[in-house]
MITORPA-68160 format. One record per residue: residue number from 0; y, x, z of N, C-alpha, C, O in turn. Coordinates in nm, 2 decimals. Layout:
  seq      ny      nx      nz     cay     cax     caz      cy      cx      cz      oy      ox      oz
  NUM       Y       X       Z       Y       X       Z       Y       X       Z       Y       X       Z
...
***
This chain:
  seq      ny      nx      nz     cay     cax     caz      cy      cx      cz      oy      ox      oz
    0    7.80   13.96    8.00    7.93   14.02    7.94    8.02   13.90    7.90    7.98   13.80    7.85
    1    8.16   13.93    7.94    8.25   13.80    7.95    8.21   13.81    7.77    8.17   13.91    7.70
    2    8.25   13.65    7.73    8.29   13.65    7.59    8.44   13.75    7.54    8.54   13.79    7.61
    3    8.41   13.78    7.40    8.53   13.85    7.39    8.59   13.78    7.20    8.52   13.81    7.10
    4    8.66   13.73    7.19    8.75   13.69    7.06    8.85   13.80    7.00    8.91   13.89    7.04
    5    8.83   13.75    6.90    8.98   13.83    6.81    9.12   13.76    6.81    9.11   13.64    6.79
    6    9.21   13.79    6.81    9.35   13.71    6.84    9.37   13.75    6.64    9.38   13.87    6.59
    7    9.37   13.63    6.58    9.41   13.62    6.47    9.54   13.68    6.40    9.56   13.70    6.28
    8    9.64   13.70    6.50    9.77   13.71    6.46    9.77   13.86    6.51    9.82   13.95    6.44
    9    9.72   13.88    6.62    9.76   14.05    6.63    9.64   14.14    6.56    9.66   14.24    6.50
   10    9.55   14.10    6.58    9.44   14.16    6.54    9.34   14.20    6.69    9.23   14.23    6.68
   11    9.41   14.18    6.82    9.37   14.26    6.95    9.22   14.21    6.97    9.19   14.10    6.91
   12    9.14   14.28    7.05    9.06   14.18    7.11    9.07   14.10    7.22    9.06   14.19    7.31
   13    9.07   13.98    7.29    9.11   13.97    7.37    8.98   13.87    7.46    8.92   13.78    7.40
   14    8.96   13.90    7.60    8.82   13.84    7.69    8.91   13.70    7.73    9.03   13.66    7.72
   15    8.80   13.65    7.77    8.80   13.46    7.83    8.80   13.54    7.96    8.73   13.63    7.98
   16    8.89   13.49    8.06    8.84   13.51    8.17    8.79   13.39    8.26    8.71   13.40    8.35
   17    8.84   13.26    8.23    8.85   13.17    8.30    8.85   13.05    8.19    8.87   13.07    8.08
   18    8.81   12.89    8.24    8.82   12.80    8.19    8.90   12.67    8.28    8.87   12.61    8.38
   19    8.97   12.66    8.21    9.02   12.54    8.37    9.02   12.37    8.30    9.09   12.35    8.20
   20    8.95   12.27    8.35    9.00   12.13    8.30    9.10   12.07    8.35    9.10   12.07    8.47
   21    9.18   12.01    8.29    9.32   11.99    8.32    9.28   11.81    8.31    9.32   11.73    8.39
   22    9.22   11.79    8.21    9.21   11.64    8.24    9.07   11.59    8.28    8.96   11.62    8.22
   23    9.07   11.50    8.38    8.95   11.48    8.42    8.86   11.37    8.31    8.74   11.35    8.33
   24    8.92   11.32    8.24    8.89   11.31    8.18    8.86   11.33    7.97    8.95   11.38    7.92
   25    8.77   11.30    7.89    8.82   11.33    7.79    8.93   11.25    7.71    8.95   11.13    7.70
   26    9.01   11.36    7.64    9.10   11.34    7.56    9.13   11.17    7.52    9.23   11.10    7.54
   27    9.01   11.13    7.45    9.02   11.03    7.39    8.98   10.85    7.50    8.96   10.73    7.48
   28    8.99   10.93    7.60    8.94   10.77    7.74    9.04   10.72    7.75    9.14   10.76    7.69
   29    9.06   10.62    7.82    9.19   10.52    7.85    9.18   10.58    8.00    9.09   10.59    8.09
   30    9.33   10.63    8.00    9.39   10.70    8.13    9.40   10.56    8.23    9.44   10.46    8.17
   31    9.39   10.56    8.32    9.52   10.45    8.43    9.63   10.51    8.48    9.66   10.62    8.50
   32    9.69   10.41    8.51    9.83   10.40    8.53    9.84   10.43    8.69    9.82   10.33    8.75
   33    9.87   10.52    8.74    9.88   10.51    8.92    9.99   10.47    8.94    9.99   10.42    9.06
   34   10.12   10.46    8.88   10.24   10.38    8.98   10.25   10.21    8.97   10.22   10.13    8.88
   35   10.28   10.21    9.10   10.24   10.08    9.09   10.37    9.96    9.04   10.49    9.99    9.04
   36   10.32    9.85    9.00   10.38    9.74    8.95   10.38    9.64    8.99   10.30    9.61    9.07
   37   10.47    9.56    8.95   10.47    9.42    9.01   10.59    9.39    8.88   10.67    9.46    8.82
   38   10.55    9.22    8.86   10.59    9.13    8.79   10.69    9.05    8.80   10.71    9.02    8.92
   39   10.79    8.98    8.71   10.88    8.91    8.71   10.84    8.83    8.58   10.75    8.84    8.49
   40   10.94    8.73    8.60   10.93    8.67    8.48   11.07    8.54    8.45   11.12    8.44    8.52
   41   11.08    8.59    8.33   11.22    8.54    8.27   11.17    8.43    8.21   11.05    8.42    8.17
   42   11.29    8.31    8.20   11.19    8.17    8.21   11.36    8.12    8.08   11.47    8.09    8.11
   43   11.29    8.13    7.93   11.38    8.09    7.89   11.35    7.91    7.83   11.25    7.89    7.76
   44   11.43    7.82    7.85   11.43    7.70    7.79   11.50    7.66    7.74   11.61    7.71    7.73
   45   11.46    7.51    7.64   11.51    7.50    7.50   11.65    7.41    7.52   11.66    7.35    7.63
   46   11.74    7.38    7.44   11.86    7.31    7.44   11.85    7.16    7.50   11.73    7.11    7.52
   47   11.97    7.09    7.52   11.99    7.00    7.57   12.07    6.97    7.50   12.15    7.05    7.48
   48   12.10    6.81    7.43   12.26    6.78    7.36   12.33    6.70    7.45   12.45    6.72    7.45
   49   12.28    6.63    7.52   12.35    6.56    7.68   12.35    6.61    7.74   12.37    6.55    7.84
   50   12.35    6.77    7.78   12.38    6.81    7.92   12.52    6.91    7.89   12.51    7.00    7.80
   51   12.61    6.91    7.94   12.70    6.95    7.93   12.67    7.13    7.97   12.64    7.16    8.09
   52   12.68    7.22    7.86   12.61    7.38    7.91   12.47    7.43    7.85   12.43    7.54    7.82
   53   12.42    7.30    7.85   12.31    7.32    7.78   12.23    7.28    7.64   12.11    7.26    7.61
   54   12.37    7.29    7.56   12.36    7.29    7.41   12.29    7.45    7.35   12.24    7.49    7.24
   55   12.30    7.52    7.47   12.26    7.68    7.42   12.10    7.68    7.47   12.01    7.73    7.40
   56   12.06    7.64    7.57   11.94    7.62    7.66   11.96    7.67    7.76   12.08    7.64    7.78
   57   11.91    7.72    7.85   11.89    7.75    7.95   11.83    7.89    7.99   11.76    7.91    7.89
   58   11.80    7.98    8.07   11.75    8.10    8.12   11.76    8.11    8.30   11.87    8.11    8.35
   59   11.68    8.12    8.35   11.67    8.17    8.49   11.54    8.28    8.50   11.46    8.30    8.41
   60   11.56    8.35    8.64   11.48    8.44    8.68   11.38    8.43    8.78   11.43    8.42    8.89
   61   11.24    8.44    8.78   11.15    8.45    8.88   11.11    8.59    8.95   11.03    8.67    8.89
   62   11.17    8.62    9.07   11.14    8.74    9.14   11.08    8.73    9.27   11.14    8.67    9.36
   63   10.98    8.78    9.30   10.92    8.77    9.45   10.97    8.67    9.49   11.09    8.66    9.52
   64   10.87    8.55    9.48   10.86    8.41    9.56   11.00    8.32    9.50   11.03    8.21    9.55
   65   11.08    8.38    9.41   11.19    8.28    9.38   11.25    8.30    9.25   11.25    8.40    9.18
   66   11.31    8.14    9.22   11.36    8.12    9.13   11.48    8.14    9.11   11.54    8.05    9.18
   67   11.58    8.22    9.04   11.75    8.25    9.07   11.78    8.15    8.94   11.69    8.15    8.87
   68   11.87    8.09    8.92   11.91    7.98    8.85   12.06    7.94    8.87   12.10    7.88    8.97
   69   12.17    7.96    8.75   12.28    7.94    8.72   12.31    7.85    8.67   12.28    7.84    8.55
   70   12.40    7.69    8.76   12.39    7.61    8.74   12.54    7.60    8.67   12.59    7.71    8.66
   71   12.59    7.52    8.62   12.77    7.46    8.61   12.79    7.49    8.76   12.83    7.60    8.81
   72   12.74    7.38    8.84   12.82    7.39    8.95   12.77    7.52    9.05   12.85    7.60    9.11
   73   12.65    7.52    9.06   12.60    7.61    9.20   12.49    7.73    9.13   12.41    7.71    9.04
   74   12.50    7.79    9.18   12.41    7.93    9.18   12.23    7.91    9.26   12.21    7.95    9.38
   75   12.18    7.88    9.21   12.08    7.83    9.33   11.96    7.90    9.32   11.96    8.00    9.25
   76   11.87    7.86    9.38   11.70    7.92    9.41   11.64    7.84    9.49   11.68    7.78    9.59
   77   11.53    7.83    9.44   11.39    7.71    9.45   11.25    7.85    9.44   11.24    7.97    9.46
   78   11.20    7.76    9.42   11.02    7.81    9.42   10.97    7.79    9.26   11.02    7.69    9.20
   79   10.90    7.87    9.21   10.82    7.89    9.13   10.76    7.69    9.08   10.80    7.64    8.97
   80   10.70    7.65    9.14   10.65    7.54    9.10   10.78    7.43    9.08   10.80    7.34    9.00
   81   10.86    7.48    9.21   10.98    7.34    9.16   11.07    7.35    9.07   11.13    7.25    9.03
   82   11.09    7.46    9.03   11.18    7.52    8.89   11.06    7.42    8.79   11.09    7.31    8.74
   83   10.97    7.47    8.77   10.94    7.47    8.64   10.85    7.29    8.64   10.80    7.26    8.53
   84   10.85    7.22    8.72   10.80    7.12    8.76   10.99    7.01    8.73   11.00    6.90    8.66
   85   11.11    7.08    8.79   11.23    7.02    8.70   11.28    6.99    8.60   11.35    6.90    8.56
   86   11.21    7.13    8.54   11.24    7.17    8.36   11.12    7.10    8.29   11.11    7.12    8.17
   87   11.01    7.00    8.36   10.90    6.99    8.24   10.95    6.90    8.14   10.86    6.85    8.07
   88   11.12    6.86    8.13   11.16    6.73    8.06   11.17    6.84    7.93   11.20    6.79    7.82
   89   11.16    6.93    7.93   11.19    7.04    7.80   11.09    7.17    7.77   11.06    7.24    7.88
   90   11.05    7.21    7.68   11.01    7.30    7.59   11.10    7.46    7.67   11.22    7.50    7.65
   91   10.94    7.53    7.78   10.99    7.67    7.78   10.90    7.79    7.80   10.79    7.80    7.85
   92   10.97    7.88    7.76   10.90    8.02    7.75   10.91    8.10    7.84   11.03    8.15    7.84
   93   10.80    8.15    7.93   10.83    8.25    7.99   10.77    8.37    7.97   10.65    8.39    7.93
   94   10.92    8.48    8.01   10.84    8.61    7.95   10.80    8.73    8.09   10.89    8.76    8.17
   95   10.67    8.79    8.10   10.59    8.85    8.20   10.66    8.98    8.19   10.64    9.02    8.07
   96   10.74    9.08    8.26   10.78    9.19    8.23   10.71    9.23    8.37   10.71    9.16    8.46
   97   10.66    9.35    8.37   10.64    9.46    8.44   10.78    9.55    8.49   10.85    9.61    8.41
   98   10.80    9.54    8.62   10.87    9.64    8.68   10.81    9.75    8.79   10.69    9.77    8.81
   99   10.92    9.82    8.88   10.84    9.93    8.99   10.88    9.81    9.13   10.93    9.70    9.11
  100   10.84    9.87    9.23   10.90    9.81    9.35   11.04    9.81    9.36   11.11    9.71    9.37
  101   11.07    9.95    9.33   11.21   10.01    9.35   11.37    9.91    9.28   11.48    9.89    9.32
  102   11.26    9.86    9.10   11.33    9.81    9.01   11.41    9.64    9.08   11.52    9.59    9.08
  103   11.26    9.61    9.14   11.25    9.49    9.22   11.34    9.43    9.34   11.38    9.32    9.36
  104   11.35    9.55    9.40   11.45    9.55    9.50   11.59    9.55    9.48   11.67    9.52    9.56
  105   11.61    9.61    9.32   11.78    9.65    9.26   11.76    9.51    9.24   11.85    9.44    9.30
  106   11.66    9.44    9.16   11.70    9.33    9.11   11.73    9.19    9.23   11.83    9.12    9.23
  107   11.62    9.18    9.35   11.65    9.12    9.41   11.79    9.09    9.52   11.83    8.99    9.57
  108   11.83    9.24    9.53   11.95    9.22    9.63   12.07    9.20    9.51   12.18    9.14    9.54
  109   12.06    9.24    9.40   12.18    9.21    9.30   12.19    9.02    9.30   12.30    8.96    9.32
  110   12.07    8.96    9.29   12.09    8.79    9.27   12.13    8.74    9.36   12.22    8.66    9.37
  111   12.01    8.83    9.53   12.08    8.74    9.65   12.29    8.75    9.66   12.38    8.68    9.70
  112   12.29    8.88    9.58   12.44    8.90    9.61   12.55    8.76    9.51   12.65    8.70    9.55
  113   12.49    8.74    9.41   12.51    8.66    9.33   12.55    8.54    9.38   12.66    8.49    9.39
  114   12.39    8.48    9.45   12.37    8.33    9.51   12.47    8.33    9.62   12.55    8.24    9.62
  115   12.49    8.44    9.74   12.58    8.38    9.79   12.74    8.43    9.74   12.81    8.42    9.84
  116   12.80    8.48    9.65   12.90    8.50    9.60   12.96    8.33    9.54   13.06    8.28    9.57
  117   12.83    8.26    9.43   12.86    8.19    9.38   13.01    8.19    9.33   13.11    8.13    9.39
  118   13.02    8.26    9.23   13.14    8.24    9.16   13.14    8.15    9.09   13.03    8.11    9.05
  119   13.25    8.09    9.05   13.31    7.99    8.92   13.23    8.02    8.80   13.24    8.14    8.76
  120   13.13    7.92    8.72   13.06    7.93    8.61   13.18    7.95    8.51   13.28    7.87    8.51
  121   13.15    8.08    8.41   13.23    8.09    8.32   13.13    8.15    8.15   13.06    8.26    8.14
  122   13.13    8.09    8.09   13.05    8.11    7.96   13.03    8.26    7.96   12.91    8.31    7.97
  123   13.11    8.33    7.96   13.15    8.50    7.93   13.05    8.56    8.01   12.95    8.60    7.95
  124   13.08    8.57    8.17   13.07    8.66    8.23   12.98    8.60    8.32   12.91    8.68    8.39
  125   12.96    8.48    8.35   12.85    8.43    8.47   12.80    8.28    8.46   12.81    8.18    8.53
  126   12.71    8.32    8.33   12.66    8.17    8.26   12.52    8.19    8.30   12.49    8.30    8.37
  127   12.44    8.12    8.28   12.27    8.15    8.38   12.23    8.26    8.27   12.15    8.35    8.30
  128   12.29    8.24    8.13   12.17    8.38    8.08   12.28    8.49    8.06   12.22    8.57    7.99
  129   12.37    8.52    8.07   12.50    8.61    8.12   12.44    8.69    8.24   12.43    8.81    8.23
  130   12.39    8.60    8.38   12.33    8.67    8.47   12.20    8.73    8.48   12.18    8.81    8.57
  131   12.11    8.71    8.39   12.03    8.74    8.39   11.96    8.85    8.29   11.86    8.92    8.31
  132   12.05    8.86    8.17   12.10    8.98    8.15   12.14    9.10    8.20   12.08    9.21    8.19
  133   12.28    9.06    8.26   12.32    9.13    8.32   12.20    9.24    8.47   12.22    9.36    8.50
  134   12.10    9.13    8.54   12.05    9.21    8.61   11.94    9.27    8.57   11.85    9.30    8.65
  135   11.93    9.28    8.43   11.76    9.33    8.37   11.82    9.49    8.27   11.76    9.59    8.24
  136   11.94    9.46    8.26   12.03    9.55    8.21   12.03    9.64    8.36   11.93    9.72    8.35
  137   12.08    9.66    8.45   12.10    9.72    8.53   11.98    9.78    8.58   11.99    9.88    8.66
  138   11.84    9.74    8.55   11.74    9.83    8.59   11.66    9.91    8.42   11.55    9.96    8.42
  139   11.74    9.91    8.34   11.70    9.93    8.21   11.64    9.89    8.08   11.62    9.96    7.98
  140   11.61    9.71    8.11   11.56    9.63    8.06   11.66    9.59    7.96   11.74    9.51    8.00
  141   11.68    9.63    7.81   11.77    9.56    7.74   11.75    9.42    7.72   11.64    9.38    7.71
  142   11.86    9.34    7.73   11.85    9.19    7.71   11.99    9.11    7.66   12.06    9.01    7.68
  143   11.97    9.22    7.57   12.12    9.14    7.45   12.14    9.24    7.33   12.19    9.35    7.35
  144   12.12    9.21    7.20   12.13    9.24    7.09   12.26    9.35    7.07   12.38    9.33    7.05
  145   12.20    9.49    7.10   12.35    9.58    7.11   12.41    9.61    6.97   12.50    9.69    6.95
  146   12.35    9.53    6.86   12.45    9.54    6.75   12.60    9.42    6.73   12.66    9.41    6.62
  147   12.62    9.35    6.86   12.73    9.25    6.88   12.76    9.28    7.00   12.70    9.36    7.08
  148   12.90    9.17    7.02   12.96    9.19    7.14   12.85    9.17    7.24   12.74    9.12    7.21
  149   12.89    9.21    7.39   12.76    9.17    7.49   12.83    9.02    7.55   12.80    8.99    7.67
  150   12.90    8.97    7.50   12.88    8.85    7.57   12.96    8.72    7.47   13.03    8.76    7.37
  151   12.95    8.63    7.48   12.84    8.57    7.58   12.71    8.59    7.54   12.69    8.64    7.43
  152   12.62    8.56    7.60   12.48    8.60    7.51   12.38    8.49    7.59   12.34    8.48    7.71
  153   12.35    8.41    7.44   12.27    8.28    7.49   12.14    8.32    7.49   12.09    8.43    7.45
  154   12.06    8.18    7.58   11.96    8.24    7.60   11.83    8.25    7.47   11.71    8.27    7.48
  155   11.92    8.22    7.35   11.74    8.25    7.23   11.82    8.37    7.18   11.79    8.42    7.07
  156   11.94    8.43    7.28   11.94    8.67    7.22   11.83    8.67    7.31   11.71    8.69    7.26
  157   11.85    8.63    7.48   11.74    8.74    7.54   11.59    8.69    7.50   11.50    8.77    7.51
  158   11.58    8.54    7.46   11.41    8.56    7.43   11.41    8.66    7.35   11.37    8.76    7.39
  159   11.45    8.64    7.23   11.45    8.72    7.08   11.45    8.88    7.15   11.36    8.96    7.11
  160   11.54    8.92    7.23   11.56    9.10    7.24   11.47    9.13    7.35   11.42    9.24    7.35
  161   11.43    9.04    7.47   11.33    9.07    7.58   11.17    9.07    7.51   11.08    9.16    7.51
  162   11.17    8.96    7.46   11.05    8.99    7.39   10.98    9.09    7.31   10.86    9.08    7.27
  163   11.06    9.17    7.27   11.05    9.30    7.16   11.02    9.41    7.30   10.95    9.51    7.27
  164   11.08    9.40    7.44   11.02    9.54    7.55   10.92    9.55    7.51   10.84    9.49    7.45
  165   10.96    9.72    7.61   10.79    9.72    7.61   10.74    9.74    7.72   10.66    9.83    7.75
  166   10.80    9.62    7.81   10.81    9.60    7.95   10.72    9.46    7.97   10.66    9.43    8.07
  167   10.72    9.36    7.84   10.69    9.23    7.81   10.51    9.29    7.82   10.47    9.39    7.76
  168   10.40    9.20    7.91   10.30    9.21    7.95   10.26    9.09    7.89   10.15    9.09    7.83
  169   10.34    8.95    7.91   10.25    8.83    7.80   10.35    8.71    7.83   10.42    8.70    7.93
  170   10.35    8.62    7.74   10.45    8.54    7.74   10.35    8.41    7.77   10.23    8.39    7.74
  171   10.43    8.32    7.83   10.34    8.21    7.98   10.46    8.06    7.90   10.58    8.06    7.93
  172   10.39    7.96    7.81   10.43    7.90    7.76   10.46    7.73    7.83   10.35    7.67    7.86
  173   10.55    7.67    7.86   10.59    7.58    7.99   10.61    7.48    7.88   10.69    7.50    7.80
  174   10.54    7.37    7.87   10.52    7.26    7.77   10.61    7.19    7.79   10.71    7.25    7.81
  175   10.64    7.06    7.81   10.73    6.94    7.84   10.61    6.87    7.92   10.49    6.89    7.89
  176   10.65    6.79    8.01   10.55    6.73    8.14   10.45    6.79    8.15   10.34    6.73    8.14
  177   10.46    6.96    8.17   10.30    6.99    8.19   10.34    7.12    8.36   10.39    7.23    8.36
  178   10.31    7.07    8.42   10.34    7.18    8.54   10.19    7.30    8.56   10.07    7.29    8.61
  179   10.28    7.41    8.50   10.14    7.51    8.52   10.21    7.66    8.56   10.33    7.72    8.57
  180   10.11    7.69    8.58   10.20    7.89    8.66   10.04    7.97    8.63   10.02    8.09    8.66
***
């Protein structure tokens, strides 16, 4: 005989007919994640008093196999090891954000569009951490303090506001003469 309960609120009786598990597993297990991910990583570095731009520091972007990097003069891209193998004359932080494929793709054709646009470096609107903002912004990644203007915005807003995501997976620390990845 099916089981049969009292419904508290009406008084009815009412039968189980069925039981269904909805999660395969229990309540309290660590689920996984099925959509898949892939990594970037924002590469912020510390000031310079001789270099003319880099009294603020510096910021570039590592996306599938490349480095995007906003110079004074040129817009450029290198490799992973020779970016950060240039910068070992200075103190930097990089931050591990998780994105989708999809996000990956917004971001990488937005930089290639960048690099060959190479516009005129202007503090405001297309400073190396101006751009890199600007394309972490466009896939939903905040990366500038929205209680001030959004620009210019040096690069210790986006350490300070990227590092608070909750997109940030682990921050990858770039010493002075030390080449590591």
């Amino acid at each position: 005989m099916p089981q049969q309960i009292q419904s508290p609120s009406s008084g009815k009786t009412l039968i189980k007919v069925a039981t269904k598990q909805l999660t395969p597993a229990s309540d309290t297990s660590v689920k996984t994640v099925t959509s898949p991910r892939e990594f970037i990583e924002v590469i912020v570095s510390d000031s310079r008093i001789v270099s003319r731009g880099s009294q603020w520091g510096h910021t570039a972007i590592y996306v599938n196999g490349k480095v995007y990097s906003r110079a004074h003069d040129v817009y450029f891209t290198t490799t992973y090891d020779d970016y950060v193998k240039r910068n070992s004359y200075r103190d930097s932080i990089g931050l591990q954000l998780w994105i989708s494929p999809r996000e990956r793709e917004i971001l990488q054709k937005e930089l290639d569009r960048r690099v060959a646009t190479d516009a005129p470096y202007s503090l405001f609107d297309n400073s190396c951490s101006s751009n890199v903002a600007d394309v972490l912004e466009m896939i939903g990644i905040l990366a500038h303090d929205p209680r001030w203007i959004p620009f210019p915005v040096p690069p210790a807003e986006i350490l300070a506001v990227v590092s608070k995501s909750n997109r940030l997976v682990k921050k990858i620390p770039h010493t002075k003469n030390v080449v590591s990845k």
